[in-house]
C-alpha positions in Angstrom: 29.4 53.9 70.2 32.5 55.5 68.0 32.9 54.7 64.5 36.8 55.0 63.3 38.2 56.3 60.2 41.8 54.9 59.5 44.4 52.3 58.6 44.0 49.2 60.0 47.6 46.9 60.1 48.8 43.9 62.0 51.1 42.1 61.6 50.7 38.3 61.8 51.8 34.9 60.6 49.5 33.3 57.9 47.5 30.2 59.6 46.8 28.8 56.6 46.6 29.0 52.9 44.5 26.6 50.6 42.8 27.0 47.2 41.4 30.1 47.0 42.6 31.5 51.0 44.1 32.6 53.0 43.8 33.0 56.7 45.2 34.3 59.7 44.6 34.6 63.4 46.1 37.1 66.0 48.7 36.1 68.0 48.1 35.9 71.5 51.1 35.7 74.2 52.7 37.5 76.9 56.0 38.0 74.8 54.2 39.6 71.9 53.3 43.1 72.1 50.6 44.1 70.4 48.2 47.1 70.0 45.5 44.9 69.1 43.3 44.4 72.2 41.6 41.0 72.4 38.2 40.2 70.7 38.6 43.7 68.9 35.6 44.2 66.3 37.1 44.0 63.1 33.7 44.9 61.2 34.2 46.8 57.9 37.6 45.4 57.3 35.9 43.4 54.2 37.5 44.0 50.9 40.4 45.7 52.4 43.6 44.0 50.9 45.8 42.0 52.5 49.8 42.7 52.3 52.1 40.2 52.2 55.6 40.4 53.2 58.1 38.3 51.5 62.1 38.4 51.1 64.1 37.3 48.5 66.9 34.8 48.7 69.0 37.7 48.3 67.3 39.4 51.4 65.9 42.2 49.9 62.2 42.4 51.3 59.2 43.0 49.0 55.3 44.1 49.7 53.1 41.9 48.0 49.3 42.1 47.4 48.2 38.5 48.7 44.4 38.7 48.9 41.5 40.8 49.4 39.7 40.5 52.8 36.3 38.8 52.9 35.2 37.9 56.7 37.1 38.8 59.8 35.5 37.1 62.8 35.4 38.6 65.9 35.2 35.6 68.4 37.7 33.5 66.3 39.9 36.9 65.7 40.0 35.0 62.4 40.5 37.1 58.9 39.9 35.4 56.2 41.0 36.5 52.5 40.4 35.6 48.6 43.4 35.2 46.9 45.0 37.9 44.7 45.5 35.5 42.0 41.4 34.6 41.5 41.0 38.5 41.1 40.4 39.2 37.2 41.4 42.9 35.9 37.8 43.8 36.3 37.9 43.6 39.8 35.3 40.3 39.8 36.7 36.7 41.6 36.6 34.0 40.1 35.1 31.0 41.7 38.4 28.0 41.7 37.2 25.1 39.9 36.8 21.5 41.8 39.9 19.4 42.1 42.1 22.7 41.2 
């Protein structure tokens, strides 16, 4: 049993993004190295953000705060995040409407 204090990155390609998520699941494949060992307990990662990278049509690359992390799911290696854009400047999320 060890308990780890640190930053937690990956880099990956978003699976999906509906409504009010977005969601991503490590890649797995013999030509991708990765530090990320498989099934790796990604407990207490909740309400950590997630960091989008985006470039520009002129190329110039931009960090982006995309969501705010709300499961990560060990067996699925699925992470799962609210949108920034239902966070209000209190820090509450709003709840998207039906049919939005």
């Amino acid at each position: 049993m060890e308990v780890g204090w640190g930053l937690f990155t990956a880099l990956c390609i978003t699976r999906r993004v509906i409504r009010d998520q977005i969601t991503w699941v490590a890649e797995r494949s013999p030509d991708i190295k990765t530090d990320l060992p498989p099934n790796h307990r990604l407990g207490g990662i909740s309400g950590g953000p997630l960091i989008g990278l985006f470039e520009t049509q002129g190329h110039l690359s931009q960090h982006v705060l995309s969501g705010i992390i709300s499961q990560a799911h060990q067996e699925l290696e699925n992470v799962v995040a609210r949108r920034a854009d239902f966070i209000c400047d209190d820090g509450s999320i709003v709840e998207p409407q039906r049919g939005v």
